[in-house]
C-alpha positions in Angstrom: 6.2 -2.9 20.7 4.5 -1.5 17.4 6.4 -1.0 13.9 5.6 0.6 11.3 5.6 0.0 7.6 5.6 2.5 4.6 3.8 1.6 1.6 2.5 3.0 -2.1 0.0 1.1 -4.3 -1.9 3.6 -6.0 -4.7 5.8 -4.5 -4.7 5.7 -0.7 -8.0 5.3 -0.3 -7.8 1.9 -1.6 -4.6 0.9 0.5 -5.5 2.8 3.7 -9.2 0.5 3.8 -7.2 -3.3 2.7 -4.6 -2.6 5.7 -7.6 -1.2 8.0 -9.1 -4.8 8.0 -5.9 -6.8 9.0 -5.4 -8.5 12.8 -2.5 -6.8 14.5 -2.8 -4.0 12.4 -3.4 -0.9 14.9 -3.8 2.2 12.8 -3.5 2.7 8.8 -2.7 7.2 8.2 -3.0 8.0 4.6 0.0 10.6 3.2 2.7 11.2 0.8 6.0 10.0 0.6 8.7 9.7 -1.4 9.0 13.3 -2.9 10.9 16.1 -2.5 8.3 19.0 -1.5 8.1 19.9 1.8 4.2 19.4 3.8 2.7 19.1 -0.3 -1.1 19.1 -0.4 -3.1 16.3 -2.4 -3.6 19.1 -5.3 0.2 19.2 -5.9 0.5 15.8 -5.1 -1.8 14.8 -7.9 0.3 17.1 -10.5 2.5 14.5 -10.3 5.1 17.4 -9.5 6.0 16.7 -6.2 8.0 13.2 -6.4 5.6 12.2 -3.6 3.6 8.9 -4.4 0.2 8.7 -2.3 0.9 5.9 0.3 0.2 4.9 3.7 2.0 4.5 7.2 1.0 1.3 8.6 1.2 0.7 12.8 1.4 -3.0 13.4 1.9 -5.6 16.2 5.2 -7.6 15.0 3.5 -10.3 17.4 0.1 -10.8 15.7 1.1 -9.6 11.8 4.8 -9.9 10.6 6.2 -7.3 7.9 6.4 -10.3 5.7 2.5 -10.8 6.2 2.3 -7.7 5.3 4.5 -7.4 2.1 2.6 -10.3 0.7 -1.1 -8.7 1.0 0.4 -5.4 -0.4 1.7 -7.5 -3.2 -2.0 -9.3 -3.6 -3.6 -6.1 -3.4 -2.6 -3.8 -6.5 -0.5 -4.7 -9.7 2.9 -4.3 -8.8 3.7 -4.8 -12.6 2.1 -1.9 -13.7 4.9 0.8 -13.7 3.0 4.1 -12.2 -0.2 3.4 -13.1 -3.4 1.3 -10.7 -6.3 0.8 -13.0 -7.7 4.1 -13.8 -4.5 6.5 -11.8 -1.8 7.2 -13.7 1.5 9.4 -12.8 4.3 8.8 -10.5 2.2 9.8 -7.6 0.4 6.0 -7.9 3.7 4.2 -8.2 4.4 0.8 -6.2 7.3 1.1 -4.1 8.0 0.2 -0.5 9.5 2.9 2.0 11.7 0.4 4.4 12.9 1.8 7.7 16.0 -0.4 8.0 17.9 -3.6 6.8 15.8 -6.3 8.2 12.7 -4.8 6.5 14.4 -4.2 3.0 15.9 -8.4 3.0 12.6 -8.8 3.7 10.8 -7.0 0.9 13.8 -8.3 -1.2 12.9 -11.8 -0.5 9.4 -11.3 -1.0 10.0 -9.8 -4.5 12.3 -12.8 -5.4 10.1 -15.8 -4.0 6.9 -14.1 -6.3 9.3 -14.1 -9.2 10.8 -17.1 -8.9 7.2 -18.2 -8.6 5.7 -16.3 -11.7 3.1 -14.8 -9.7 2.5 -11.9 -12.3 2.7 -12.5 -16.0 4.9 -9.4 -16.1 8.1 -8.5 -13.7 8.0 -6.8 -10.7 8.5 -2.9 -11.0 7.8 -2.4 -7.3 10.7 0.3 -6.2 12.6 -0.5 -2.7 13.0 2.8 -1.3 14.8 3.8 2.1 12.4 6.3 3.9 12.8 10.0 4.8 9.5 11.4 5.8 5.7 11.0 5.3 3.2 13.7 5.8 0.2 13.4 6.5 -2.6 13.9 4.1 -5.7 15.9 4.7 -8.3 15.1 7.2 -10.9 14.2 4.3 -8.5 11.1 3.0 -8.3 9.4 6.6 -10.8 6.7 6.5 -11.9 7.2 3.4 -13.6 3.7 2.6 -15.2 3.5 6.3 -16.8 7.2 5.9 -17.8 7.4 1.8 -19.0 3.7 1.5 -21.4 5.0 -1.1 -18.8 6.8 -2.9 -18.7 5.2 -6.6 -15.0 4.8 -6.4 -15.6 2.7 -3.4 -18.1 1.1 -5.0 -16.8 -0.1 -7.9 -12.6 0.6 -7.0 -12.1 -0.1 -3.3 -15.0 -2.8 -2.7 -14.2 -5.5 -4.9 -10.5 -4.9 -3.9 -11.9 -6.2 0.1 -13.9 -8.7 -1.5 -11.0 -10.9 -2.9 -8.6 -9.7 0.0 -11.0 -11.7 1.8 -11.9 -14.5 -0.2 -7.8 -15.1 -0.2 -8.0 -14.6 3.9 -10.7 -17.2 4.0 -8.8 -19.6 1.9 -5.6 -19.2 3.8 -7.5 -19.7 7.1 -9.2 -22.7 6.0 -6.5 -23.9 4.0 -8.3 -24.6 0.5 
């Protein structure tokens, strides 16, 4: 039986192509969530205007990839200190938050965002929002496999690239257990 998990890091693109390389992962749709517009299209998204962060719906195999697996590579893979702001994108619309479908995933994200405290993984604190979903829609055919069709692109170049680069210098460590 697939779940699925909710997710905002900044520009879809980038989070759509980490989650697209993980086992037990089965399909990665980039959208918006989070807002208050009804079916909003990436040019009112962007205005910031429609509450809606950019984020992706993530269909996973419980069996191969737990939610916690999960939770920790969206935590490796953008700055969940920076409050609505990755790199470059800034506004609301590339705010961190997770969109948990019910209890067991929001003690979960919960306990995840505690242990990397406790820990002082980040230098600053964790702005990451918990949020309980309502509804993602789709974004435009053009955003759906962004990284695996625009590889050239210079924001995959020099944005989403080096972004699967350390995700798997970090898998390769973990596997190997350096």
């Amino acid at each position: 039986m697939h779940e699925i998990a909710y997710f905002a890091s900044g520009c879809f693109w980038c989070t759509e192509a980490i989650f697209q390389t993980l086992e037990g992962v089965e399909k990665v749709v980039s959208g918006y969530t989070g807002g208050f517009i009804k079916n909003p299209a990436y040019r009112e998204v962007c205005t910031g205007r429609t509450g809606h962060a950019e984020g992706v719906a993530i269909t996973y195999d419980p069996m191969v990839v737990s939610y916690e697996e999960l939770l920790y590579v969206f935590f490796m893979s953008h700055d969940p200190t920076s409050l609505n702001r990755q790199g470059a994108d800034v506004g609301t619309q590339y705010r961190s938050a997770v969109f948990y479908t019910n209890d067991e995933q929001l003690q979960t994200a919960d306990a995840v965002i505690r242990f990397l405290e406790d820990q002082q993984i980040f230098d600053q604190p964790i702005v990451t929002s918990l949020k309980p979903f309502e509804v993602f829609y789709t974004a435009e055919e053009e955003h759906q496999n962004f990284y695996q069709q625009n590889q050239e692109h210079p924001y995959c170049q020099y944005v989403i690239h080096p972004k699967l680069q350390t995700l798997k210098t970090h898998q390769k460590k973990l596997q190997t257990n350096e």
